[in-house]
N, C-alpha and C positions, 0 to 999 in steps of 0.2 A: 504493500500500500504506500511506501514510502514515495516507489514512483508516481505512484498516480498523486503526489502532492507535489512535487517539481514543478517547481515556476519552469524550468525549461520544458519540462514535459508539456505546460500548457500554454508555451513558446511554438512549439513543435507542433501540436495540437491546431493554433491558428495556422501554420505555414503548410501544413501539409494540405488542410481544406481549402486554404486559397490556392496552393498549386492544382486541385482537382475541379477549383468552381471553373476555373478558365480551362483548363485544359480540356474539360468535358465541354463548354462551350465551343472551343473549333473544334473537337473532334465531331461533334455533332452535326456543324455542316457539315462534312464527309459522308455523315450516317443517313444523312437525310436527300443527297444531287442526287444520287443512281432514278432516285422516284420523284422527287421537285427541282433540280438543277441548283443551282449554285448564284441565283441573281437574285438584285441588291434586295427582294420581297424576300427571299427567305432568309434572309441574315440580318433584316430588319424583325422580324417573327422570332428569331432565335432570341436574340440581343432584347427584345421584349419582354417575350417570357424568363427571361435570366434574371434581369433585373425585377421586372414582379414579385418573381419567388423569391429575390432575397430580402427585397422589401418586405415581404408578409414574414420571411423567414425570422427579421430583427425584429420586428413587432410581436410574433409568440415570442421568441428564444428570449424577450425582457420580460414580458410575462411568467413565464416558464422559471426563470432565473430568480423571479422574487418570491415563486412558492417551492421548488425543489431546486436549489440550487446544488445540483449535486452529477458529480463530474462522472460517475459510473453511469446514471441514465442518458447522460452527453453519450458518452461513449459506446452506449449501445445504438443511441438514433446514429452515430456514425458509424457503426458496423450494420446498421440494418441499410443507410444509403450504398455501403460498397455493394453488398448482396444487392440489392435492385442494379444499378449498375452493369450487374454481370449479367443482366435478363436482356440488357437492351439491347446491345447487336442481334437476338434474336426478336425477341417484340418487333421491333421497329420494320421489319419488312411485312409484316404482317399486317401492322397498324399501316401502314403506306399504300400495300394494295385494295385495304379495306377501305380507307378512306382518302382515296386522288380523284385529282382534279376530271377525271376520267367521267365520275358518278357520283362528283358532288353537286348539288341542287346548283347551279349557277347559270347564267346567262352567257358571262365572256368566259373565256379559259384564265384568264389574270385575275377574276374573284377567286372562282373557284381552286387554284395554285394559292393564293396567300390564305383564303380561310381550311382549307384540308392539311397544308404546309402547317399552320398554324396551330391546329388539336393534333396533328402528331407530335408538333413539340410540345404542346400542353402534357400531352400525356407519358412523354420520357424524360422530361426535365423540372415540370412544375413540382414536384412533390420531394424526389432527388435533394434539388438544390434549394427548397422553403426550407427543409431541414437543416442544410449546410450554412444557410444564413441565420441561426439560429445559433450558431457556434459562438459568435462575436460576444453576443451579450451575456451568454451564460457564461464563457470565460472570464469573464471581466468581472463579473459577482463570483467567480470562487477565486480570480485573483487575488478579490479585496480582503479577503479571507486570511491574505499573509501580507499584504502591500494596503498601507492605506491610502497610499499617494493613487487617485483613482483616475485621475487625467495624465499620470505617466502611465500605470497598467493600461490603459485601453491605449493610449501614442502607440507602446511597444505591441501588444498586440496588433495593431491597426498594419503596424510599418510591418511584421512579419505576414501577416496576412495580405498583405499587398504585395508586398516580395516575392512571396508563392505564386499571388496572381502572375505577377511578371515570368515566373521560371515558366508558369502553366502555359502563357501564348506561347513561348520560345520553343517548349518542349516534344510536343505534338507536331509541329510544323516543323522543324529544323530535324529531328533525330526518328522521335516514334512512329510517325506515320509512314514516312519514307524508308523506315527502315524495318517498321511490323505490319505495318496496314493498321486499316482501320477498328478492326475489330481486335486486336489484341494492344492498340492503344488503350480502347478502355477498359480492358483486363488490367492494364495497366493501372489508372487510374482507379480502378475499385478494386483491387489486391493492396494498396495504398490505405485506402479506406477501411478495407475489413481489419489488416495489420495494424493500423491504429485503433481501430474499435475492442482490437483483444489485448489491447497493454493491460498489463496488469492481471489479466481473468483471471478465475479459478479454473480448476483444472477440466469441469464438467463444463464452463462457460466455452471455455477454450476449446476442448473437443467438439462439444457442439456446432462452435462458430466455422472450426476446418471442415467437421463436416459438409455442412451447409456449403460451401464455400465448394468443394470437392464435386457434388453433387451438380450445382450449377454448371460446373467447370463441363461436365461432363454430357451436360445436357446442350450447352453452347455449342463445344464442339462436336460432339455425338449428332445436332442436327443439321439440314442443309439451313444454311442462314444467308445465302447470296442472293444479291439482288437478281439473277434470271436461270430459271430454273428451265429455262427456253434450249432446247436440245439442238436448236439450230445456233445457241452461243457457244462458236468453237474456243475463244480464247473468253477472259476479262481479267481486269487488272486492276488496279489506280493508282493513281501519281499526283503531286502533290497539285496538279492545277484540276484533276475532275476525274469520274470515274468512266473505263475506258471497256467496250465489250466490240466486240469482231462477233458479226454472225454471217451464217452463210446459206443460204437459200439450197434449195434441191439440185436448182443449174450447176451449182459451183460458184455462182456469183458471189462476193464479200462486201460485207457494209460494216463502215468504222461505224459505231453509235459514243456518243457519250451522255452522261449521266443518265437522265432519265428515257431518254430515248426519242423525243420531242423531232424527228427527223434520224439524219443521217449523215454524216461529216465526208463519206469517201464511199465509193463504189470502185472494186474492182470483179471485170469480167475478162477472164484470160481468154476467151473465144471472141471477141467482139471489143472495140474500143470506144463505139459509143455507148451510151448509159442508158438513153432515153429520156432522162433527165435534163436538167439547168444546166450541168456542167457540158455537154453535147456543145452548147449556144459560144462557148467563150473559141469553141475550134475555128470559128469563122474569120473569128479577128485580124489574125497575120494576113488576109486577103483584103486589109481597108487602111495595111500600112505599105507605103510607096517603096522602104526602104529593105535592098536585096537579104540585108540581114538584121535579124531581129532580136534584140536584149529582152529577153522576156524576164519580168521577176511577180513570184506570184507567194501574196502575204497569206500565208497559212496554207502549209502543207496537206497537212493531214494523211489521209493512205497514198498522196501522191495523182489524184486523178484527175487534174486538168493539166498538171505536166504532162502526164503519158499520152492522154491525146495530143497537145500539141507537139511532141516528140513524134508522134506515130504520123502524125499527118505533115509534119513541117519539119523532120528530121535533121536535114541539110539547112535549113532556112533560118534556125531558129536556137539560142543559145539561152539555156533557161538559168535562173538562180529561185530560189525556194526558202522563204522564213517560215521554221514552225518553235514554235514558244516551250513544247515541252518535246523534252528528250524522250519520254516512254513511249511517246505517238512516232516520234521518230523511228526508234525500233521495233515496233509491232509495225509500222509500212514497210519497212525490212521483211520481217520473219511470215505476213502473210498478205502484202501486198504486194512483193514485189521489187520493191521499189528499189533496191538496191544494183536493179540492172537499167536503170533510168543512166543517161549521163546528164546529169546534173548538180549543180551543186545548193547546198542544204546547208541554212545558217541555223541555229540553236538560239535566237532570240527573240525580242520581241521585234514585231513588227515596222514599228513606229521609231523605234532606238537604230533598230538596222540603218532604217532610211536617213535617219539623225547623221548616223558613221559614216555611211558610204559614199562617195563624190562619185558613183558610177550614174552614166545616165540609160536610160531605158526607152524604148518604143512601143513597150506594152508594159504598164504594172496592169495585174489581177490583184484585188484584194477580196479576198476571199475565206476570213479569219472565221466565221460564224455558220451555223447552221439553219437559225433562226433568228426571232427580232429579240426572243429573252437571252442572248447571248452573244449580243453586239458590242464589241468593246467599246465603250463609247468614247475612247479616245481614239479608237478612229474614224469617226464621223465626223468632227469637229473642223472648222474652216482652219483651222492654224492646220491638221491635219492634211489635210486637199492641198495648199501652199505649198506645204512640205512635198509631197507627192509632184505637184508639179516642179517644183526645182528638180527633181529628176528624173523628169522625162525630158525625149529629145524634142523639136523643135514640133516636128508633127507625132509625135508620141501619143496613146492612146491608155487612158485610164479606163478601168472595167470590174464592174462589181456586180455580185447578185447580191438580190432584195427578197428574202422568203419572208412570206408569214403579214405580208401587208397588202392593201386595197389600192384599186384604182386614183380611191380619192382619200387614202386615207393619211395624218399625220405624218406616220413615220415617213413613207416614201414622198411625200411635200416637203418635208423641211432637209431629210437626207438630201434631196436632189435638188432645192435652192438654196442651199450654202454652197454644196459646190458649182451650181450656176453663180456665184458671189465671186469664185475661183476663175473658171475657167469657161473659153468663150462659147462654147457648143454641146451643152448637153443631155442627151436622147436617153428614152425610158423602151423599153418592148418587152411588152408583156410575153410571158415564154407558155408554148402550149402543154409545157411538163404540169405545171400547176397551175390552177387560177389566180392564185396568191403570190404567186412569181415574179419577178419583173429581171432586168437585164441592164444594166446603165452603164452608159459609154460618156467619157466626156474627154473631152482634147482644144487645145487653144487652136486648132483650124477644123473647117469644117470638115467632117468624115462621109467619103461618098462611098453611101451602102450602095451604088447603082455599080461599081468597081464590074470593069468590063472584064476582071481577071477570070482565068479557066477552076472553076472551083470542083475540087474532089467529090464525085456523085456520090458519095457517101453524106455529102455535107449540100448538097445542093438544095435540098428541102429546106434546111432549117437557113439557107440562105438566102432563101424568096423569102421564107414567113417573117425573117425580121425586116427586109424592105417593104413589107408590105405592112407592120404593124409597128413601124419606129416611130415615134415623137418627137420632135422636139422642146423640151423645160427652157420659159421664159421666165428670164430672173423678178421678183417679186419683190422692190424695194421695202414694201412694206412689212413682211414676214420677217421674223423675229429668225437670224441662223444659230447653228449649231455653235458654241464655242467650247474652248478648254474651261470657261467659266460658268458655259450655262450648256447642258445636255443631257436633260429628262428623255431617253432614248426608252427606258422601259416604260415610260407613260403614254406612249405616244402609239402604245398597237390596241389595235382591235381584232385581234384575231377574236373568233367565235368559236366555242366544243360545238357545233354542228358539224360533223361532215368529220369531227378531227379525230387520228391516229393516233394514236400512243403508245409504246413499245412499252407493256409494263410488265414485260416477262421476266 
């Protein structure tokens, strides 16, 4: 019992809980992208519900503190939170497919994402971490117990409990999850929790608690807990920017997915080079640039498949460079895309940083970093963006992006496409026949003639009528408010609708 009266013990006591409230906060984005993605709505819902729960957590645990102030019932609410803890990498897919944006009562697919996102985190973190915030003040009244200085015990406790917080962001992102995944970081964190819940016990406490403890263990990993139980997911993984699965259809065809499934980041088909798809639309390009050869650089890799068609189709014509942001996407387009037999070269950064370094100029940038509008980086939308982009390009150089998951007349693809009208002197929208929600955007400081009398590959000759026939041209709109580094509500600005929508939630 001596221990359990140490002022350090209930040093150690704050620090350990602050290193688990935070570390179990990011870990829990991770736990939660595979089934609601990783934008800025659900880290607003997490970051919510955290703070909530430790709000109500201080308001018991002072309660709590002035009728049982008494540090062995502490110690069992923080042995009962590691035990829960250990339930959630399995709960959580469970609670994900029961309640997504898929079949929850909603009109747009962005309600129903933050309030379904929202009671999954209610129900793996609210209760957790009400408890955990409950630690503060009932320390503080058994500090007083030996210290009567009561505004130094709560300082020290306060600065160690925040300390931990700090360790907690660092820890999970820099070393545990990169280096265990996700699901045995918060083994981590509630192995943490249970171990300090048993300081002290008796010998029946103790046994019981490893039991218990053993038990979970076993149930954790004894059951399948992955987010896709889908026979057609030949590989998944995750890495420290999202979670990453490769399926593969009955053809043989492959599709990069990440997190939740919302789309698809890369197709490859080893019998056929085009898609049928958006990506088909950007082959046409090198046929509306005048010059013999062509700098292609294209922002976000992924499994590689707008290089391989323009490789396949422009072999000789065409010299590509390739940014993708995460190394693990890079080797999984290796191992089942292929891609390693591409000639081309592949930078490991971001996108935007790249363009920042490089003095190379170009006659095609593709940017092509996102899959949909919930996972548009919004720094590169932004007109300081577009600027950037045109300082390197060549004189008749040609900027090209797709636009998924927006309307003819909707927000996102208005303000996307007049800021960089703000930029540059010419630029066209065509809707692509892959999807209705699709669109295609070419922009360049000279005018681009889609009528180009060149001989184009009958492979490609359809999709190069349908865009002369359904190109626009975007007149600038002095009065429309543009995208900046300052101002870029990019996830407010979709209207996508769950009528009609996909969801990959296997």
């Amino acid at each position: 019992m001596a221990l359990l009266s140490s002022k350090k013990t209930l040093l150690l006591i704050s620090f350990i809980t602050g290193v688990c409230v935070v570390g179990m906060e990011i870990t829990a984005s991770r736990l939660l992208a595979p089934y609601f993605g990783i934008s800025i709505f659900i880290w607003s819902n997490i970051i919510g519900v955290v703070l909530a729960a430790l709000a109500l957590g201080y308001y018991l645990g002072g309660r709590l503190a002035e009728k049982r102030p008494s540090l062995s019932l502490l110690l069992d609410l923080v042995l009962g939170t590691g035990l829960f803890f250990l339930l959630v990498p399995w709960i959580t897919p469970l609670l994900a497919r029961l309640i997504n944006p898929a079949v929850f009562p909603a009109d747009s697919f962005l309600s129903a994402l933050v309030w379904s996102s929202l009671l999954v985190a209610l129900f793996i973190l609210a209760l957790p971490l009400t408890v955990l915030g409950m630690v503060s003040p009932m320390l503080i009244k058994i500090y007083s117990f030996q210290e009567t200085r009561v505004g130094q015990i709560a300082g020290s406790l306060f600065a160690l409990s925040t300390l931990g917080s700090l360790v907690g962001s660092f820890l999970p992102t820099l070393w545990l999850i990169p280096a265990l995944g996700t699901r045995l970081t918060i083994v981590v964190f509630a192995l943490l929790l249970i171990f300090l819940g048993l300081i002290g016990s008796s010998f029946k406490k103790l046994a019981f608690g490893l039991f218990l403890t053993a038990v979970e263990l076993i149930l954790l990993f004894g059951l399948p807990v992955s987010a896709s139980a889908n026979k057609d997911i030949i590989y998944q993984t995750e890495s420290i920017y999202q979670n990453i699965r490769v399926k593969q259809d009955q053809s043989g065809r492959r599709y990069m997915i990440f997190n939740e499934g919302l789309g698809f980041e890369s197709i490859y088909d080893p019998n056929s080079a085009l898609t049928g798809t958006f990506y088909d639309y950007f082959s046409i390009l090198p046929y509306l640039i005048p010059e013999k050869k062509i700098n292609v650089l294209v922002i976000g890799f992924a499994g590689g498949t707008i290089p391989r068609q323009l490789n396949y189709f422009f072999a000789d014509k065409v010299a590509i460079d390739a940014v993708e942001i995460d190394p693990k996407v890079v080797k999984i387009a290796e191992d089942y895309f292929d891609s390693d037999q591409l000639p081309i070269n592949i930078y490991q950064e971001d996108g935007r940083q790249f363009l920042e370094r490089t003095a190379k100029q170009y006659e095609l940038i593709i940017v092509d970093a996102f899959q949909n509008e919930f996972y548009i980086p919004w720094t590169l939308t932004t007109r300081e963006f577009w600027q950037l982009v045109d300082r390197r390009l060549s004189r008749q150089g040609i900027l090209a992006m797709n636009l998924n998951g927006g309307q003819t007349d909707s927000d996102l693809l208005k303000f996307v496409t007049n800021t960089q009208a703000s930029v540059f002197d010419k630029v066209y929208v065509t809707a692509t026949a892959s999807s209705a929600a699709n669109f295609m955007i070419t922009a360049s400081q000279s005018q681009i003639d889609f009528n180009s009398e060149k001989k184009v590959d009958p492979q490609l000759q359809g999709l190069f009528e349908e865009v002369k026939n359904q190109i626009s041209l975007v007149s600038f709109n002095s009065h429309l408010k543009l995208i900046t580094d300052d101002w870029a509500p990019i996830e407010r600005m979709t209207n996508l609708s769950l009528k009609g929508l996909k969801i990959d939630w296997q």
